[in-house]
C-alpha positions in Angstrom: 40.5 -22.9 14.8 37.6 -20.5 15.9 36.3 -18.6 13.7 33.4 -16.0 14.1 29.9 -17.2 14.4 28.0 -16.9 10.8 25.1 -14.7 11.7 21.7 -15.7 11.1 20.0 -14.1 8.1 17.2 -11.1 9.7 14.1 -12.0 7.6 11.6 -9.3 9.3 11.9 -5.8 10.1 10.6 -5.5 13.9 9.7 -1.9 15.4 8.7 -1.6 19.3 6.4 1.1 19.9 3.5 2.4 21.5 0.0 2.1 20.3 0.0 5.4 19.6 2.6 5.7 17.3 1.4 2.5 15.6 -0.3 4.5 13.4 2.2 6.4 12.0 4.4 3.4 11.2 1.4 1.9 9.5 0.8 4.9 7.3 4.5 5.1 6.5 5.5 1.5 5.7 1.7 -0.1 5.1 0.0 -2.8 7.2 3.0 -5.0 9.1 2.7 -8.6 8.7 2.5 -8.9 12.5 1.2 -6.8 15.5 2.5 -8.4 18.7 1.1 -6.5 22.2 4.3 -6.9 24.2 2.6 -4.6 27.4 0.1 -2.5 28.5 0.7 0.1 25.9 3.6 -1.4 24.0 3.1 -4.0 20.5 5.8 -4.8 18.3 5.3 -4.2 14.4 7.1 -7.1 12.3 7.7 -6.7 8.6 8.4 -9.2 6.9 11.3 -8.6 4.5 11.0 -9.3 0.6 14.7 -10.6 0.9 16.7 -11.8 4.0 19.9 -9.8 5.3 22.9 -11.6 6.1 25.6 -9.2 6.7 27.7 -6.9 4.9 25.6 -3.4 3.2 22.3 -5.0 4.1 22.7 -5.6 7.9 23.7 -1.7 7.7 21.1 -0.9 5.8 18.8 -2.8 8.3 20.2 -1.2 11.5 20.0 2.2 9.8 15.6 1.6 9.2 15.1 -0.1 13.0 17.3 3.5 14.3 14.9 5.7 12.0 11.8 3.5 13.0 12.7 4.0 16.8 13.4 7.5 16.4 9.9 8.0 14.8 8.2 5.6 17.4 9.9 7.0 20.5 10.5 3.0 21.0 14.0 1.6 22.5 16.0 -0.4 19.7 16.4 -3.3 21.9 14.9 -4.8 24.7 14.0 -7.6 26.3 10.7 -9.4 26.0 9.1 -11.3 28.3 7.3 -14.1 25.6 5.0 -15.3 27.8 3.0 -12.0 28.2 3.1 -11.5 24.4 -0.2 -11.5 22.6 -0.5 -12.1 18.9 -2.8 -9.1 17.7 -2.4 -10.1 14.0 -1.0 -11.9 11.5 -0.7 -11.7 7.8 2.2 -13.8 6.4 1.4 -13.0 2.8 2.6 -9.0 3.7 6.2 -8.3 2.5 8.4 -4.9 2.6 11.5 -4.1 0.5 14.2 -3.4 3.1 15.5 -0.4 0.5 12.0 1.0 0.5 11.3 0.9 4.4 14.9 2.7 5.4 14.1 5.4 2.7 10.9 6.3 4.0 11.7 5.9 7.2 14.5 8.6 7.2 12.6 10.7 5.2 10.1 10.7 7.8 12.8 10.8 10.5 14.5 13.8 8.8 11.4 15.5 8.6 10.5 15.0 12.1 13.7 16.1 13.1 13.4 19.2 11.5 10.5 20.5 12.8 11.0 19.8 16.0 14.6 21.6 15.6 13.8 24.7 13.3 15.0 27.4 11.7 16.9 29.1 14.7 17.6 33.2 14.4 21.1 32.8 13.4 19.5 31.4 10.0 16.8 33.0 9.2 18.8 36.6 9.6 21.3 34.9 6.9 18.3 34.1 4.3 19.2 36.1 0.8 16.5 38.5 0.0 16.2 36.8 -3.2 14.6 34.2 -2.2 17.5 31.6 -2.1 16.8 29.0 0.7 18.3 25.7 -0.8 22.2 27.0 1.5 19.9 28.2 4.6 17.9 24.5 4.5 21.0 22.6 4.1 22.4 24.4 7.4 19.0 24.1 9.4 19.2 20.3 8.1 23.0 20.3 9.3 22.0 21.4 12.7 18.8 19.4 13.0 20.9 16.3 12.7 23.4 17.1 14.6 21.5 18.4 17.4 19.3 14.8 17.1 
């Protein structure tokens, strides 16, 4: 009988970006336990995970923070590599990040990245309460920033 191929367990978070927004990721999530240059201008952060994900809520969870990473980076989600021009930058196998911890922050940054670059728009400003109620009017310029991203 075939059955479906068991899936490896993912024990490292990996983000493709460009130097620039190496930074940013850094500040975010910490030092990663390697920095791979994969090009002229690309590396590859890898985070090591505190616990490995098989499948199930976890895979989710790790698709989720590699889609907010590469919406922050600017980086594709997948790609192909070409090892032999790879060039460790650094290594540290001793740094660890909570999978939880990384997607939170990571879409909080995403979030708020998308919601400057998609703003308040006229239509909701002209329906802010002139008592100072914004909580409704952010939840509909969140609505629309998401959905427009």
């Amino acid at each position: 009988m075939h059955g479906a191929k068991p899936q490896a367990a993912i024990n490292a978070l990996n983000i493709r970006c460009s130097t620039d927004a190496r930074a940013t990721l850094e500040q975010l999530l910490g030092p990663p336990t390697a920095i791979v240059e994969i090009g002229e201008a690309d590396i590859c952060l890898g985070y090591r995970l505190t616990a490995p994900v098989a499948n199930g809520d976890g895979l989710k969870k790790y698709k989720e923070a590699r889609e907010y990473a590469a919406r922050l980076a600017g980086g594709p989600l997948n790609g192909r590599i070409d090892r032999k021009r790879c060039r460790v930058i650094s290594r540290d196998p001793d740094i660890e990040v909570d999978l939880d911890t990384a997607r939170h922050i990571l879409w909080q940054a995403a979030l708020t990245k998308a919601l400057l670059a998609y703003g308040p728009d006229e239509s909701t400003e002209s329906k802010q309460p002139a008592h100072g109620l914004r909580h409704r009017n952010l939840t509909t310029v969140r609505s629309k920033a998401i959905a427009r991203w």
